[in-house]
N, C-alpha and C positions, 0 to 999 in steps of 0.2 A: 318876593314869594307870596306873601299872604295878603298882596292886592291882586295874586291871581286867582287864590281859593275865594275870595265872594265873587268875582263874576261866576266862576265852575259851578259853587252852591248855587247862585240863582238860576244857571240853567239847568241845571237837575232838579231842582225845583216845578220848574217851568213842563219839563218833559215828562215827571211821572203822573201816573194818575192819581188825585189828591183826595181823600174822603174828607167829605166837611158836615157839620150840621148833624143834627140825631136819625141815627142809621134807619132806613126805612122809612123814613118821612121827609118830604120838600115844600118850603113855606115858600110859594112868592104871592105877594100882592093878597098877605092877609089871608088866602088857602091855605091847606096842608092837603097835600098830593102822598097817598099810602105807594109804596113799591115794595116786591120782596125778589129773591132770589129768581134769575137772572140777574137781578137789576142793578147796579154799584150805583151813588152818585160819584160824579168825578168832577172835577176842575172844569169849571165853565171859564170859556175865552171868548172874548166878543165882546162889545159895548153893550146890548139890548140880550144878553142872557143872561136869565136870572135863574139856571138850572141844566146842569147835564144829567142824563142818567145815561150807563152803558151795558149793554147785556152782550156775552159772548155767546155767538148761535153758531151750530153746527152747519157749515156750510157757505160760513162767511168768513173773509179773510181777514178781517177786522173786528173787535169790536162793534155792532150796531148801537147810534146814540141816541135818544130822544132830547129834543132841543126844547127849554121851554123858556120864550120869547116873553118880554114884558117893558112897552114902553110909556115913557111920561105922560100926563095927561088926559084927559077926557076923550076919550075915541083916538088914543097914541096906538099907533101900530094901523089902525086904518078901519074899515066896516067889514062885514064880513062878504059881502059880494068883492071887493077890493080881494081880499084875501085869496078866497077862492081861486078867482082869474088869476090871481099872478101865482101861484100852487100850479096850476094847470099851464101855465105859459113857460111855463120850468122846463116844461117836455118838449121832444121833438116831434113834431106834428099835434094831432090831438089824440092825446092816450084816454087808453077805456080807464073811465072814471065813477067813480058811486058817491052819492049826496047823502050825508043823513042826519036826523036829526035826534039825539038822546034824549032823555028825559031822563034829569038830576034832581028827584025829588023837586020839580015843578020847573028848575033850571032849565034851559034849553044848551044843549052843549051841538053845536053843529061839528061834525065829521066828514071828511072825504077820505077817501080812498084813490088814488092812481097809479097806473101802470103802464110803461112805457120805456123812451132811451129821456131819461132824466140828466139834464144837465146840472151837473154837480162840479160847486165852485162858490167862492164869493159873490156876496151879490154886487160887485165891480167889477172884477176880474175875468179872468179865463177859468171857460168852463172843460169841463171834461165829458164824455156825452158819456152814460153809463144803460146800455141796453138790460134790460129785463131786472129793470129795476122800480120800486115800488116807494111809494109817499101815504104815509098816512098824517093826515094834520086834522085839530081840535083848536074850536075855538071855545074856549071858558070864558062867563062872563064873571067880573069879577069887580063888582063897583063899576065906576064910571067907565072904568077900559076894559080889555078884554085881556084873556095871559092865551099865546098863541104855543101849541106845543106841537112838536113837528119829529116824524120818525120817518129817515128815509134808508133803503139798505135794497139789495139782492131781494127781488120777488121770495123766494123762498124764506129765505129768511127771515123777513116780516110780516110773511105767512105766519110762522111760528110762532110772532111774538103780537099776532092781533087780538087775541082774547086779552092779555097782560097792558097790554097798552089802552084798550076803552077800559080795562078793572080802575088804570093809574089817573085816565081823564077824569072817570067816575067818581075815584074817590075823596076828592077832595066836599063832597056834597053828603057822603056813608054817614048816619046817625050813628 
């Protein structure tokens, strides 16, 4: 009987959403990234994330999460014209897209925006096509790499959450 209860705890473990770290703030790669209500962090899954955040929006059946991506190395994760393309290659055909560029107290933070049927899924696996659906991704520079942060959800819905999401890219740079 109680070699059944630690696999049951680690899967409930596994399934809930976990708050970790001091609430309203996400350190990777030597930032601290400010969030406030909508925003939870939760249990990041995945070899290359170094941060979940999720916000519950009206209109969404889920959860929307902000992904914040961080890999080993000097230029790990890729350049930012790399990034880009492959963001925009996510869609089916070519979705209307916007390019931008922030300024972070002298930092450059590049931003896109896209809208389209977003295939959503593993990057191996099988995708799911997801119509009128929206991507917004931030590239932070951050020492020799970059920390890639990625918010994708229902058009609408991250509508909602586009001011909140450039405040959370932004602030890791706030005096």
């Amino acid at each position: 009987m109680k070699y059944l209860l630690i696999p049951t705890f680690i899967a409930l473990i596994s399934l809930t959403s976990v708050v970790r770290g001091e609430e309203g703030k996400l350190t990777v790669n030597g930032l601290t990234f400010k969030f406030a209500s909508p925003w939870a962090e939760v249990q990041s899954t995945g070899m290359f994330r170094a941060g979940t955040l999720a916000a519950k929006v009206e209109g969404a059946e889920k959860p929307v999460e902000t992904v914040f991506y961080s890999f080993p190395g000097a230029g790990g994760g890729g350049d930012t014209e790399a990034n880009v393309k492959r963001w925009l290659g996510q869609f089916n055909g070519t979705p209307e897209s916007k390019r931008e560029e922030l300024d972070a107290g002298g930092t450059k933070i590049t931003l896109v925006t896209a809208t389209g049927t977003y295939n959503d899924g593993p990057p191996m696996g099988a995708k799911t096509p997801r119509e009128n659906y929206t991507l917004m991704a931030a590239i932070v520079p951050a020492g020799e790499s970059n920390i890639f942060v990625k918010l994708t959800g229902p058009k609408e819905a991250v509508a909602k959450l586009d001011a909140d999401f450039r405040k959370i890219v932004l602030s890791a740079f706030a005096k």
